[in-house]
Every structure is written in C-alpha cells, then in structure tokens.
N, C-alpha and C positions, 0 to 999 in steps of 0.2 A: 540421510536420517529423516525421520519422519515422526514430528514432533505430534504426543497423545493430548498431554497435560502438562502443566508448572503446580507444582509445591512451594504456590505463593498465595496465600488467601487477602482477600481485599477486607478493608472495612464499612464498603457497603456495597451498593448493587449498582454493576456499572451500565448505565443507563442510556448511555448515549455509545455505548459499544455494541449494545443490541439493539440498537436503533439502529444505528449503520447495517447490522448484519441483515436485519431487517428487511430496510430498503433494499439492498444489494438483491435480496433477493427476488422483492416483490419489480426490481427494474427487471432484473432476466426474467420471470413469469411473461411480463407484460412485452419483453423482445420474443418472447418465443408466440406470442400470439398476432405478432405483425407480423403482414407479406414483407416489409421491406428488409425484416431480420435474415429475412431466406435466399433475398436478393444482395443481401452485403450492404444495399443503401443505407439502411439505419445505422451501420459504423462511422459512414462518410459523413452521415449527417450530423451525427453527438461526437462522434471521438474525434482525438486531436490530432490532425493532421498538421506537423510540423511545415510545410510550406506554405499552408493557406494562412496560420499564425501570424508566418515571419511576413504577408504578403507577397512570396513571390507565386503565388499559384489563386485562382480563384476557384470556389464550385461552383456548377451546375444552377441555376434557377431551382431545378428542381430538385436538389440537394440541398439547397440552402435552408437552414430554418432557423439556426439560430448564431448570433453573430461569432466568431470564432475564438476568441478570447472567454465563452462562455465556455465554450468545450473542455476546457482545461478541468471544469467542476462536474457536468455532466457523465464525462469520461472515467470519473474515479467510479462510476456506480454501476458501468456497462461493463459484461462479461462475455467471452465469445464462446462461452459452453458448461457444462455441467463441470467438467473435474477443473478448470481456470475459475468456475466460481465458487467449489467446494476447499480447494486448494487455499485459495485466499480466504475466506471465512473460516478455514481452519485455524491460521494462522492470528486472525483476529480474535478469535473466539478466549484463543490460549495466552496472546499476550498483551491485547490491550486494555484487559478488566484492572491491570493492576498499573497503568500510565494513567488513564481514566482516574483511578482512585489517589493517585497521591497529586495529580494536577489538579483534579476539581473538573465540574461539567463543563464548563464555560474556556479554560484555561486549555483542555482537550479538545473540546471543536477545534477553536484556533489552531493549535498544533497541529491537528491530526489536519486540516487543509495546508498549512503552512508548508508542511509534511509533502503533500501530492503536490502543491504547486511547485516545488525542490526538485520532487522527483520528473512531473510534466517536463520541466526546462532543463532540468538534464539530460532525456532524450531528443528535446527539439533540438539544444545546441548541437548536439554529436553529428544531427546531420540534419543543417533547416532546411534541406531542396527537398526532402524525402515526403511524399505520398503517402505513405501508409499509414491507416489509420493507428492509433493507439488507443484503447480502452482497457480496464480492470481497475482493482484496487490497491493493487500490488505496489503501486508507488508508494502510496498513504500508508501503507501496512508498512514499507521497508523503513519508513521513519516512525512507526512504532518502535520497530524490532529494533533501530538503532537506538530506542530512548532507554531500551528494556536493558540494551547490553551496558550502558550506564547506570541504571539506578538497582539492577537486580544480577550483576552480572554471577553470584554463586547461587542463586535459585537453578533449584533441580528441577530440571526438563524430563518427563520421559517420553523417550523415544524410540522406535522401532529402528532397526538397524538389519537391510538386507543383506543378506551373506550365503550367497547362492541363492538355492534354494527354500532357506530361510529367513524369518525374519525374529533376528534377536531384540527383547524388551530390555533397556537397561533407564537408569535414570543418569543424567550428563549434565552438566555447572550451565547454564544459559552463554557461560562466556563461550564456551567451545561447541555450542551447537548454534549460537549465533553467528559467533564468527566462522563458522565454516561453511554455513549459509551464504555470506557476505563474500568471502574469498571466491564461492561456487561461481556467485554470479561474474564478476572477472574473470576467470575462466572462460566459461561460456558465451558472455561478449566477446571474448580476443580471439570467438571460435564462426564467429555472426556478422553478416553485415547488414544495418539497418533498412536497408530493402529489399533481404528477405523476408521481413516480415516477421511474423512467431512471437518471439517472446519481447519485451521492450527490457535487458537488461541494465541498459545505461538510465531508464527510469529507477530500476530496484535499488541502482549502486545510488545514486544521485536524490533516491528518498531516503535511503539509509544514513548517507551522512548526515542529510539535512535533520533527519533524527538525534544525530548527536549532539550537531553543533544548538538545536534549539533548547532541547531537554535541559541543556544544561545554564541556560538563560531562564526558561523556566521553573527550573529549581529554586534558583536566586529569589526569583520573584513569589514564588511559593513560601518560601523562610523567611521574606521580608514582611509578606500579609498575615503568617503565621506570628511573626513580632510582635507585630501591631496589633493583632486581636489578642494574645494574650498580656500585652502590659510588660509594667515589671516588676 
C-alpha cells in the first residue's frame, strides 16, 4: 500500500514537521554536491556504524569527523538517494502534522529524536560487530507512525493499492494500513541479514515501538499541562 493522504486535519500549522522535511532535503541537495557522496565516504563519516558506537571497530583519520555517538542525530537526516528520501518524506508529510499538533513543538522535537534514538539502538543492538553504515529517517518516522496508530488509529488513509497491473485508490482505517506496514517490516528482516546492507528494518521495528510506548507517556503529560492551564 502506498499511502496519498489522512482525513485528519490539524489545528494549526505543523512547523517543525516541515522543517525536518526541509532539512532532510536540503542535507541530500548538499550530499549530492560532495565528491565523498560518490565515494560512499560521506556515509562512513555521519551515518551510524554500529561497531564503531559499540567501540569494537575504529575509523580512518580520514573518516573521522565527527565523534560517533553524534552520528545517531546526523544519520536521521542523510538519505542514500532520491526514492529513500521521497519515500520517507512521504510518510512524514502524511502523518506527522497531526503528532506535531496535539503534542505541541517542543513536546514533538523530543519525541520525534527520542523516536530515532529507539530506532538507531534497535539496529545497533541486532548486531553491534556490523559495519555498515546506517542512514535515513525512517527510524524517526516509524515512531511517528507508531504514535499515529495510538492516537488516530480510525483516521482514513488513502491509499493506492497494486493489483497487477493496476493500481487501486481506496481509503483504509490508519489501523490496518499501519499496521500492515509494521508487520511488513518483520517479514522483510526475517528475510535480511544485517550485513547485507539495504534497508536497516530492525531500525523501522525498533522506532515503531518506541513510538508507542512514548506517545503514550506523552499524552499523560499533554492532559496534565492541558489541566493546569485550564483550571477548574
């Protein structure tokens, strides 16, 4: 499935969701105008390499730029091409205006890193000797998309739907085209192993839950500030 839009309108203008989309963009402009993008170096040097994290592997002098525990933030903003970064801004586009609008600006940065740092350590863990770089957004987005299947889960999605040769338009509850997103990605890891390289799906699963389990702490804490400023 291949999500268009939500029939969820917000009540304002979510501002730090086009700022991320933003940046995201303007970091790939700025990789595609570097030699070392062409060379691969610019991965090794921002994205997170689960061994050099964990310490058992060091980089290069000439790789090295910035300390490795930094890469965990870096890495949510680097893409390795046009459809990995139209893919995940799509997904951002559709479902983080309405996370953004009932957490607050402030409440949503937090999360939405809290989010990728979930997802980042999800992958490291799965396998900390491994080399390969990690970059995208796609972690931070899968802990949107789990906040989304919590607070919106009968908002209508619509979605394109291949079938064959075609592709059917229907509109589907956010529960079941989340969750069949969610399920996708276990599949596909139980189908990978993390030193091929490709997709990081133990990130996606490992931001997704992180999605759930914070949204829902963050809610609390939204109803209690909501308390407080209106009185009784």
């Amino acid at each position: 499935m291949i999500p268009l839009k939500d029939d969820n309108p917000t009540s304002g203008r979510p501002t730090v969701t086009y700022f991320i989309i933003g940046l995201c963009v303007l970091v790939f402009l700025l990789q595609l105008g570097s030699q070392s993008y062409k060379t691969g170096q610019l991965f090794f040097s921002y994205g997170l390499i689960p061994s050099v994290l964990m310490g058992h592997d060091q980089l290069p002098l000439d790789l090295y730029v910035i300390p490795a525990y930094v890469t965990i933030f870096t890495s949510m903003f680097m893409h390795g091409g046009f459809m990995h970064l139209i893919g995940n801004m799509l997904y951002m586009w559709i479902f983080a205006d309405n996370i953004e609008d009932s957490l607050g600006t402030i409440n949503f940065i937090i999360f939405y890193f809290l989010s990728g740092i979930g997802a980042a350590m999800a992958q490291v863990l799965m396998d900390t000797h491994s080399q390969v770089p990690m970059i995208g957004a796609s972690g931070a987005i899968g802990g949107v998309l789990g906040a989304y299947l919590i607070n919106h889960p009968n908002a209508r999605v619509h979605v394109l739907i291949p079938i064959g040769f075609f592709l059917i338009r229907q509109k589907i509850r956010a529960l079941y085209v989340l969750g069949f997103w969610f399920i996708l990605q276990f599949i596909n890891s139980s189908m990978m192993s993390s030193q091929d390289g490709g997709v990081a799906y133990a990130a996606h699963i490992g931001g997704f839950v992180s999605g759930v389990i914070l949204i829902l702490f963050f809610n609390k804490k939204v109803k209690r500030k909501t308390k407080v400023i209106k009185g009784p």
